[in-house]
C-alpha positions in Angstrom: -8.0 -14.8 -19.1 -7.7 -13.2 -15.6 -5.8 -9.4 -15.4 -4.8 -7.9 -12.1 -4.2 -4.1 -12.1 -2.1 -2.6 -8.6 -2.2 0.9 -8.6 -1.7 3.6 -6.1 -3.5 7.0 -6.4 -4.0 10.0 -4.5 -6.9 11.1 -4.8 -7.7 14.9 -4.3 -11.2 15.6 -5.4 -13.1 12.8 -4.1 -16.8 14.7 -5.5 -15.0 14.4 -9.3 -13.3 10.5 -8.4 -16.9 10.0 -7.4 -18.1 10.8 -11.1 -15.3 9.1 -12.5 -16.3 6.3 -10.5 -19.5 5.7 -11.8 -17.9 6.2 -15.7 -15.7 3.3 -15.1 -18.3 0.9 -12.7 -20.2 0.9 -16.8 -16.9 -0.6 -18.3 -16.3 -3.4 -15.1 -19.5 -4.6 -15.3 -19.8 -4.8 -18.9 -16.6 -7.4 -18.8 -17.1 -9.0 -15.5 -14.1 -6.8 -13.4 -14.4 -6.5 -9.7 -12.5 -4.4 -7.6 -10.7 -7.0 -4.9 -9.2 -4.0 -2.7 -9.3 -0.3 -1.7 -7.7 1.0 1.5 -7.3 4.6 1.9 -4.4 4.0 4.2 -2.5 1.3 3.3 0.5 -0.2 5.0 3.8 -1.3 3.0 5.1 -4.4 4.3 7.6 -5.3 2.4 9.4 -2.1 1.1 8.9 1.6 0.5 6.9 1.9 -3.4 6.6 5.7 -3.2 9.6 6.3 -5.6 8.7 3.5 -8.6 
């Protein structure tokens, strides 16, 4: 069964999201999850998502 996840964070500490980072790498590996894209400054193409 395949499960996609969007989500949109802000990230303020990136020496603690690092941490955090390696906590949930453990848990992806362990059920074959990949991360398909990161982009620290994305674009929105088709409308504005700030407000959902």
């Amino acid at each position: 069964m395949s499960f996609y996840r969007l989500a949109k964070i802000h990230i303020h500490d990136v020496a603690l999201y690092a941490r955090y980072e390696e906590d949930f790498r453990e848990i992806m590996d362990k059920y074959k999850g990949r991360i398909l894209s990161v982009d620290q400054r994305p674009r929105v193409l088709e409308r504005d998502r700030s407000r959902t």
